[in-house]
N, CA, C and O atoms as a printed pandas DataFrame, in Angstrom:
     atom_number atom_name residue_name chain_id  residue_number  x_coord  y_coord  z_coord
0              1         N          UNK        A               1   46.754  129.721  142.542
1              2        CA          UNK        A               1   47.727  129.634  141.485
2              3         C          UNK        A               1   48.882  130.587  141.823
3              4         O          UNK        A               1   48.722  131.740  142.223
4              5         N          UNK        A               2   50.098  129.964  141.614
5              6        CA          UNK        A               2   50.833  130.709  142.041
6              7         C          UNK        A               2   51.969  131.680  140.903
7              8         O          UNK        A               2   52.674  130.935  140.221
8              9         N          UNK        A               3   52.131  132.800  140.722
9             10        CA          UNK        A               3   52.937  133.620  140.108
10            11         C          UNK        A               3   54.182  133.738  140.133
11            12         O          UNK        A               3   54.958  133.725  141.089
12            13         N          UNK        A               4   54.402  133.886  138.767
13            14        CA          UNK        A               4   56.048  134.211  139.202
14            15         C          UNK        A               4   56.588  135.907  138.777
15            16         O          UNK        A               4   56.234  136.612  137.832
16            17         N          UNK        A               5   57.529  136.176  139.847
17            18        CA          UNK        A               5   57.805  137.530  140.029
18            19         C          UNK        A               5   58.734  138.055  139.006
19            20         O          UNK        A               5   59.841  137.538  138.853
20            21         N          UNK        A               6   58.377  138.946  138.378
21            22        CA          UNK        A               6   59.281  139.602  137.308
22            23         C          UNK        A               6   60.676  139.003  137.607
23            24         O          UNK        A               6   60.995  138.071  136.869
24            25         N          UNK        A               7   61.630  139.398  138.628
25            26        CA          UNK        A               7   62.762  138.984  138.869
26            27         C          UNK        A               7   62.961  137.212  138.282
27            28         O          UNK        A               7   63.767  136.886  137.411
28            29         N          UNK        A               8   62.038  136.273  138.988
29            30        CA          UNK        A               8   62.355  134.950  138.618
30            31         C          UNK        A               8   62.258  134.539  137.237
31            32         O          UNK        A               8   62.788  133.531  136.771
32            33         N          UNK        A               9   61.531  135.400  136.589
33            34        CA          UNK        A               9   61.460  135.261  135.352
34            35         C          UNK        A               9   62.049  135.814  134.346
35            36         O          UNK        A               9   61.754  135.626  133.166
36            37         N          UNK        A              10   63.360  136.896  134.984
37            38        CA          UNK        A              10   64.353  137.016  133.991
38            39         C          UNK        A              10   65.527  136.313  134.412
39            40         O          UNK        A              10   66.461  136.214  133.616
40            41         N          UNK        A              11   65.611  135.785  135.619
41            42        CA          UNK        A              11   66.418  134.866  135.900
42            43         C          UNK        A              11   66.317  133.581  135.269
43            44         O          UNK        A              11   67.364  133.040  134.912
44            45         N          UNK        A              12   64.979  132.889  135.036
45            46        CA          UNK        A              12   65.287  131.842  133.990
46            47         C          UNK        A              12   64.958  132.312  132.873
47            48         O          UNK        A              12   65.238  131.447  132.042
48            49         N          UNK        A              13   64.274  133.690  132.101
49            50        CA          UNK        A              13   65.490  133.274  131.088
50            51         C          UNK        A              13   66.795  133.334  131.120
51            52         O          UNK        A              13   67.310  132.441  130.448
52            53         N          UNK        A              14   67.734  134.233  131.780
53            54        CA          UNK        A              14   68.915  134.393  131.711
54            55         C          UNK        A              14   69.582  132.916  132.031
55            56         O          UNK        A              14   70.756  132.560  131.923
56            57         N          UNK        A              15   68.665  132.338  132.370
57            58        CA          UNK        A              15   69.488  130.963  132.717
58            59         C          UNK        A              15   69.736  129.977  131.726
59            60         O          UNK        A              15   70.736  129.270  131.597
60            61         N          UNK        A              16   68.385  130.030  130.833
61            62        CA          UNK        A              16   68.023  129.440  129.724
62            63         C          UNK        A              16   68.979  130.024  128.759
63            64         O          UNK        A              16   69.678  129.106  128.331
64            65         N          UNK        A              17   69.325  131.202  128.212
65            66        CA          UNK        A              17   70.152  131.611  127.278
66            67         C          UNK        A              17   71.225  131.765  127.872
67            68         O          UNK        A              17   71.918  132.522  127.192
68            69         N          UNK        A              18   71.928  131.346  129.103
69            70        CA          UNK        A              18   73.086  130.599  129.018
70            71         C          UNK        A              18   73.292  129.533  128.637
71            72         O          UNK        A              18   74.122  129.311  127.756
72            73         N          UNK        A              19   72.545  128.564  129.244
73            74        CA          UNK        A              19   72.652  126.778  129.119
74            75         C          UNK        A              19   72.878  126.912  127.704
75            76         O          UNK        A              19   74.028  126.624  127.372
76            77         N          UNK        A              20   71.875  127.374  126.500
77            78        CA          UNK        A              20   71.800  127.618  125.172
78            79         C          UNK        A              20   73.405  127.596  124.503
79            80         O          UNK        A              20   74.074  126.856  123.783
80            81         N          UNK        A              21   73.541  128.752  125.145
81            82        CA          UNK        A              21   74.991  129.515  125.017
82            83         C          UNK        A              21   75.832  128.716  124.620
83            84         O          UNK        A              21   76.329  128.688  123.494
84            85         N          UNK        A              22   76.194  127.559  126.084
85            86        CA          UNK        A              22   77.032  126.808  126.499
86            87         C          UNK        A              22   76.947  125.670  125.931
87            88         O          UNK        A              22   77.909  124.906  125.854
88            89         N          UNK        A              23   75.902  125.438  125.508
89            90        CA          UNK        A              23   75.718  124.074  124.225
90            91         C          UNK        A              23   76.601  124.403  123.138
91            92         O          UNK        A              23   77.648  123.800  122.902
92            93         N          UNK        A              24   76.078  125.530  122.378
93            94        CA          UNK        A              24   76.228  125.519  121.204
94            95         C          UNK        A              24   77.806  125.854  121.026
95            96         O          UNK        A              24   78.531  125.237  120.246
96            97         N          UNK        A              25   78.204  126.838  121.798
97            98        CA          UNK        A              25   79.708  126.617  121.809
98            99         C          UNK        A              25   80.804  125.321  122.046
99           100         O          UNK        A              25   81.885  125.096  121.503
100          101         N          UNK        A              26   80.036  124.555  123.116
101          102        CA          UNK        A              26   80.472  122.969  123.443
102          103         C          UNK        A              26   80.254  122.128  121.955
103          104         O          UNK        A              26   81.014  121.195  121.699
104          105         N          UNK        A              27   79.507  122.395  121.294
105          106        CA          UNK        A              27   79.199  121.981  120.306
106          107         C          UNK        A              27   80.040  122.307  119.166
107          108         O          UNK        A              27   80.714  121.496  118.531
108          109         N          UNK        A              28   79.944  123.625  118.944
109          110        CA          UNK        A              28   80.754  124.224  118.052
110          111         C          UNK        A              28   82.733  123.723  118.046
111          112         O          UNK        A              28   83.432  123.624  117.038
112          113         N          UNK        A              29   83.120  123.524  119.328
113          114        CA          UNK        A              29   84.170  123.172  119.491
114          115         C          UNK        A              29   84.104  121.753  119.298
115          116         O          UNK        A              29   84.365  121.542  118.114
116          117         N          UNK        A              30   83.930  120.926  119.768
117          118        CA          UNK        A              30   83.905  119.655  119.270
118          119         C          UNK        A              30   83.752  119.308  118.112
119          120         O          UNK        A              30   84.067  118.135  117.912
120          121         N          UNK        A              31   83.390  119.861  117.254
121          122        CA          UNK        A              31   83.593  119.973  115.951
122          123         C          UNK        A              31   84.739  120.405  115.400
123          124         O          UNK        A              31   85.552  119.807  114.694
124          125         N          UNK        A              32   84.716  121.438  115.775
125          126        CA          UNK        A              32   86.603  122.101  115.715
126          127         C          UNK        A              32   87.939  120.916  116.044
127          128         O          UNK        A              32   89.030  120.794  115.487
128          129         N          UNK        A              33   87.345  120.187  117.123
129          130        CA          UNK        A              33   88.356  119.392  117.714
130          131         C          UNK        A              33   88.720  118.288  116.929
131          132         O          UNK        A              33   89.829  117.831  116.652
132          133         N          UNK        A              34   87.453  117.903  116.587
133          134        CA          UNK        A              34   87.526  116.776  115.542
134          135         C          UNK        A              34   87.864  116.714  114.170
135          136         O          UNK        A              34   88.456  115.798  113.599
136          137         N          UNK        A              35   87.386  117.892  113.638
137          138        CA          UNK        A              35   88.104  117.716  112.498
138          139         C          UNK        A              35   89.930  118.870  112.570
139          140         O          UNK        A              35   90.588  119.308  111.627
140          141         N          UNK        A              36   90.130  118.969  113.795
141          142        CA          UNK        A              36   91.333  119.339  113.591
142          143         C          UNK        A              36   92.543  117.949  113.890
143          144         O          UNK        A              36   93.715  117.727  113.586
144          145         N          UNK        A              37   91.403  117.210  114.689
145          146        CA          UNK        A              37   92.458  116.127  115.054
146          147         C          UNK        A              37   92.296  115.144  113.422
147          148         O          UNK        A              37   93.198  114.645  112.748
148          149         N          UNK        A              38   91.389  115.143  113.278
149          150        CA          UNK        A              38   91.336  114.063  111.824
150          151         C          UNK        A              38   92.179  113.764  110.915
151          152         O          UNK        A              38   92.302  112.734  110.251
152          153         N          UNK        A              39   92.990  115.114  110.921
153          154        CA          UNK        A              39   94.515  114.649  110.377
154          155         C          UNK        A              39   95.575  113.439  110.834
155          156         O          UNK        A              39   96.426  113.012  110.052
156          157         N          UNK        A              40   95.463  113.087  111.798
157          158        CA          UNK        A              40   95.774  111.821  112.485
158          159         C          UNK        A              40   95.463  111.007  112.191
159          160         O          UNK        A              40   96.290  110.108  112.339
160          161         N          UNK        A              41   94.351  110.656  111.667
161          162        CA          UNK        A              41   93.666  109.328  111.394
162          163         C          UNK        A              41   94.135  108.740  110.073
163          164         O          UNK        A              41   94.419  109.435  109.098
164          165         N          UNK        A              42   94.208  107.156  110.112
165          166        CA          UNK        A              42   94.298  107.210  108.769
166          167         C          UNK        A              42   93.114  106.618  107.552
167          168         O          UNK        A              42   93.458  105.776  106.723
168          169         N          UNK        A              43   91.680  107.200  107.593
169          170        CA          UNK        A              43   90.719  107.146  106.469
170          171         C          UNK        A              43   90.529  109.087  106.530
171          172         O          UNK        A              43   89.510  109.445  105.940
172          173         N          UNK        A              44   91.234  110.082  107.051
173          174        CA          UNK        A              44   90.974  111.244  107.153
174          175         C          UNK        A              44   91.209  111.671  105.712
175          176         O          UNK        A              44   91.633  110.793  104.960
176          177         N          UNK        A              45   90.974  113.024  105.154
177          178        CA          UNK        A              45   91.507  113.684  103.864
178          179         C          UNK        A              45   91.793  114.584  104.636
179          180         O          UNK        A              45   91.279  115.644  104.280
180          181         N          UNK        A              46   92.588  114.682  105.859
181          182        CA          UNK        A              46   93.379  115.980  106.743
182          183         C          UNK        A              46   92.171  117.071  106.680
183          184         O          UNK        A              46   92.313  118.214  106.246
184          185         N          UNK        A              47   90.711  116.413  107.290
185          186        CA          UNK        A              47   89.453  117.321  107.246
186          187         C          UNK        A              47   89.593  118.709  106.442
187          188         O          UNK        A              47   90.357  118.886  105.493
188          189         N          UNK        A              48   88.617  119.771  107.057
189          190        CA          UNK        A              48   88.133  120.800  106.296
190          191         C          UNK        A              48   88.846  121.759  106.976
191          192         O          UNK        A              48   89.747  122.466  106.526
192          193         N          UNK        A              49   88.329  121.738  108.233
193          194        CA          UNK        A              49   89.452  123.258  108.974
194          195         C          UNK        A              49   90.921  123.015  108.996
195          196         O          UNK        A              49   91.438  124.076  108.647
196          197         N          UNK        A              50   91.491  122.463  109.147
197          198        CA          UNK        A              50   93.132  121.600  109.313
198          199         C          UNK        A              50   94.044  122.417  108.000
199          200         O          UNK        A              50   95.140  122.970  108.094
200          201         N          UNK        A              51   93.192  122.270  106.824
201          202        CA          UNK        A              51   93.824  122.922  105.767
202          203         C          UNK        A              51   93.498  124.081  105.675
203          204         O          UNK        A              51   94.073  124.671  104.760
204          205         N          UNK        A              52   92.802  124.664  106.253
205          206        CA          UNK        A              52   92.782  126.248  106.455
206          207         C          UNK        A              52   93.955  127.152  107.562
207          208         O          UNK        A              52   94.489  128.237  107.790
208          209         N          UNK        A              53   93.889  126.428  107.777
209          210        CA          UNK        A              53   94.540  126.912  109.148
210          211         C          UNK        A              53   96.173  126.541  108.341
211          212         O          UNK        A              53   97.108  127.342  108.349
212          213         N          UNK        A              54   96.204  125.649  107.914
213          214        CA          UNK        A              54   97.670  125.473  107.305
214          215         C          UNK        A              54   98.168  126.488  106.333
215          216         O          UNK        A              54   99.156  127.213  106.447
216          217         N          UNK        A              55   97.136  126.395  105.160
217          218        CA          UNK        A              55   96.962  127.757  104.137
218          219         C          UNK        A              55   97.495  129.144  105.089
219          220         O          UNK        A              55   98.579  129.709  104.944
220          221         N          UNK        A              56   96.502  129.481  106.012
221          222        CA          UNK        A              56   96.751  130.769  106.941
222          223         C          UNK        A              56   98.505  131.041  107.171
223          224         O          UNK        A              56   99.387  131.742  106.677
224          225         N          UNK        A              57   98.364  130.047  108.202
225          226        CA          UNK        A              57  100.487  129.521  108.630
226          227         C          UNK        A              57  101.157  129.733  107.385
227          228         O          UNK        A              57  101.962  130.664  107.380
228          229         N          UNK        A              58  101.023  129.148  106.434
229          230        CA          UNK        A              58  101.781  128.958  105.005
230          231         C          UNK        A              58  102.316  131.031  104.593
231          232         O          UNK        A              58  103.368  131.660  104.482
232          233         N          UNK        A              59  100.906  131.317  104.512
233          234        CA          UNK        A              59  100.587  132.731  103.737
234          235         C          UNK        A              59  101.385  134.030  104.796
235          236         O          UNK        A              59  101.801  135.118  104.397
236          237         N          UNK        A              60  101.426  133.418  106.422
237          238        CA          UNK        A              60  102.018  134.415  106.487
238          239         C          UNK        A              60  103.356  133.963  107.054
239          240         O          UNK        A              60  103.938  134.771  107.778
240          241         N          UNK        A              61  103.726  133.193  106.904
241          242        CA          UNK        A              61  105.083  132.363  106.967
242          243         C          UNK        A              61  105.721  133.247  105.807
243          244         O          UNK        A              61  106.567  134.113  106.030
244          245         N          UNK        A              62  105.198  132.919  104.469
245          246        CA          UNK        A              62  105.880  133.464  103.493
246          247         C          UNK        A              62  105.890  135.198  103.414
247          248         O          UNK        A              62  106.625  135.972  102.802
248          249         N          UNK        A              63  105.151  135.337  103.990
249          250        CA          UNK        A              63  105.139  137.111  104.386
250          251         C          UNK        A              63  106.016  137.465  105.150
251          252         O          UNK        A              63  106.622  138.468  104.772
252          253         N          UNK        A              64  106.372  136.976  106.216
253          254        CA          UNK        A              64  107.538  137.394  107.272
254          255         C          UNK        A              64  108.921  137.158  106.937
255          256         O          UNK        A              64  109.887  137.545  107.595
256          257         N          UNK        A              65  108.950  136.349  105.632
257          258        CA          UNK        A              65  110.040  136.210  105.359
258          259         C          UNK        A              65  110.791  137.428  104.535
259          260         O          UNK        A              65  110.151  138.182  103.801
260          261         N          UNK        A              66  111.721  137.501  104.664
261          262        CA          UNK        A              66  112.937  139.030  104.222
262          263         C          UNK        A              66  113.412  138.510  103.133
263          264         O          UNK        A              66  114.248  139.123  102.470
């Protein structure tokens, strides 16, 4: 039976909680993407993040102003 050496075995995990990593952020953005583009569409309600981000722009738009 063969063993695996301390080293190989923090190498996959470290490998494993990258791949992880790299999902969930790939994931996380595509979500982002989509409902930022959804404003485009026309059955959209200009999604959920889209109007945040506008609110944000808006609030300090009106702040910079003199």
């Amino acid at each position: 039976m063969k063993h695996r050496t301390e080293f190989q075995r923090d190498f996959s995990a470290y490998l494993f909680s990258m791949i992880i990593t790299v999902v969930i952020c790939a994931f996380i953005t595509g979500i982002v993407y989509i409902d930022c583009c959804a404003k485009d569409t026309i059955l959209s309600a200009n999604g959920v993040i889209y109007p945040l981000i506008e609110k944000i722009i808006n609030i300090l738009e009106g702040s910079l102003r003199i």
